[in-house]
N, C-alpha and C positions, 0 to 999 in steps of 0.2 A: 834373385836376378842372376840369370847366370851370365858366362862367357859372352854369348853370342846376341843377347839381347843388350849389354853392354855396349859390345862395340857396334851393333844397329843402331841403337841411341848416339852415341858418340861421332858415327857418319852422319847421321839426320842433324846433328847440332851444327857441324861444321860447314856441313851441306846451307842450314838455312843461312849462318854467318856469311858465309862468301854472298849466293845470294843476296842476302839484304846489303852488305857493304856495296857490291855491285849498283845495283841497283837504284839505292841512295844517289849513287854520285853522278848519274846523269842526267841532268836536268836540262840543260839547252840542246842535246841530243846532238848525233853524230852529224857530222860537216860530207858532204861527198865528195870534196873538191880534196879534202884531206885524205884521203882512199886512192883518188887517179892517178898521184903520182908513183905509188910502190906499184899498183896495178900494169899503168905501165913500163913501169923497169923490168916486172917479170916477164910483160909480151916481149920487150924490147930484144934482151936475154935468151927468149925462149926463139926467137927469129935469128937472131944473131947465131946461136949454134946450128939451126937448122941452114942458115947459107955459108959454115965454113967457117966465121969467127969466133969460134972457139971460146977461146982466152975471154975476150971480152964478152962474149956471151954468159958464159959461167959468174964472172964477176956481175954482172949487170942482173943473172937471176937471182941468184942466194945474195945479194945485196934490197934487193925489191923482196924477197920473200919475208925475212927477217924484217925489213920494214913493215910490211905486211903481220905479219905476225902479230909483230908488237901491235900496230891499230889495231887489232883483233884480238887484243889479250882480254878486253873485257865480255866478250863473248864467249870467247873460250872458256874463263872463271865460270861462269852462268850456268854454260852447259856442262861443265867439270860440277857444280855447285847440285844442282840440278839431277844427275848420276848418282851423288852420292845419297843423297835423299832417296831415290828410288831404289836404290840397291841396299841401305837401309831398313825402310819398310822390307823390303824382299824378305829380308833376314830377320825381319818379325815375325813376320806373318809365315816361312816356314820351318824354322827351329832348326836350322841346317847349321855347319860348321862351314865357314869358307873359302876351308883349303881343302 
C-alpha cells in the first residue's frame, strides 16, 4: 500500500465517521421556527446597511450569520463528510499524489 492509497482510505474513514455520527443524531428532525430567527437577523442587518445604519446593521448581520452557521453546522459536517469520501475514492481510483 502505498502513500496515497493510505491517505484515500484514511479520508474515506473519516469521511464515513462524520457522516454516520451526523446522521445518527437526528431523529425528530429540524424545527423551522428555529432557522427564522437568525434568517431574519441577517435580512434585518443586510437592510439596515443598505438604509444608512451601519453600525447596527453590521452588528445585527455577523450576529444572525454566526447564529446561522451554527444551525447549519450539521449540514455542513455532512457535506464536509461527504467531499472527503469522494475525493478519497478520486485518489483511488487515479494513483495521483495530491499536492
Amino acid at each position: 500500500m502505498n502513500r496515497n492509497t493510505g491517505l484515500a482510505l484514511l479520508l474515506i474513514l473519516f469521511g464515513a465517521l462524520i457522516l454516520f455520527g451526523r446522521l445518527g443524531m437526528h431523529h425528530g428532525g429540524p424545527h423551522i421556527m428555529s432557522y427564522l430567527f437568525p434568517i431574519a437577523m441577517v435580512v434585518l442587518g443586510w437592510i439596515g446597511i443598505k438604509h444608512g445604519r451601519s453600525l447596527i446593521g453590521w452588528i445585527l448581520l455577523i450576529i444572525g450569520t454566526l447564529a446561522l452557521m451554527a444551525k447549519l453546522s450539521g449540514l455542513i459536517a455532512i457535506v464536509l463528510a461527504i467531499g472527503l469520501i469522494i475525493y478519497g475514492v478520486s485518489l483511488l481510483r487515479t494513483n495521483r499524489t495530491p499536492y
